[in-house]
N, C-alpha and C positions, 0 to 999 in steps of 0.2 A: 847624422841625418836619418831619417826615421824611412819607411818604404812606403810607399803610396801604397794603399789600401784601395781606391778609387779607379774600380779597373777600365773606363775611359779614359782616367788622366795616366794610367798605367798604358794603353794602346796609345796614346798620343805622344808618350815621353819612350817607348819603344819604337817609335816610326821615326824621331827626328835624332834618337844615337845609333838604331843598326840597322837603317831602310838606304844603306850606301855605297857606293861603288869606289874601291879601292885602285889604283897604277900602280902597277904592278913594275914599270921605269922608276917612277920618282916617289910613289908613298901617298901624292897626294887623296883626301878626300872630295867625291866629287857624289853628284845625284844620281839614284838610282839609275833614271832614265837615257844619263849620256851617253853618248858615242863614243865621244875621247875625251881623253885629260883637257882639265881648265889651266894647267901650270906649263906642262910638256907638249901637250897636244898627239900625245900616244894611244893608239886606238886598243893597247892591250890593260882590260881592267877587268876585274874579281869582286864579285861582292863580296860587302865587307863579312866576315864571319857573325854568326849570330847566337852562338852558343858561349855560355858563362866559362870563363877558365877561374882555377882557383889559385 
């Protein structure tokens, strides 16, 4: 798969893999904006990391 060159479709495909709120109980992924888990309903959540690991 080649890399997007096209750095609007580059901010638009960056926003919808690491613009996410992580639970920190169950794993699940959930919207930046939530309060609590959509799975557990656990008000403790992390965003998700945003730095490339190798």
């Amino acid at each position: 798969m080649a890399p997007i060159d096209d750095p609007v479709k580059r901010k638009i495909a960056r926003y919808h893999l690491l613009e996410k709120s992580v639970c920190r109980r169950c794993g699940a992924l959930n919207p930046i904006k939530a309060t609590k888990c959509r799975r557990c309903h656990s008000k403790d959540l992390r965003p998700k990391k945003r730095e490339l690991t190798k």
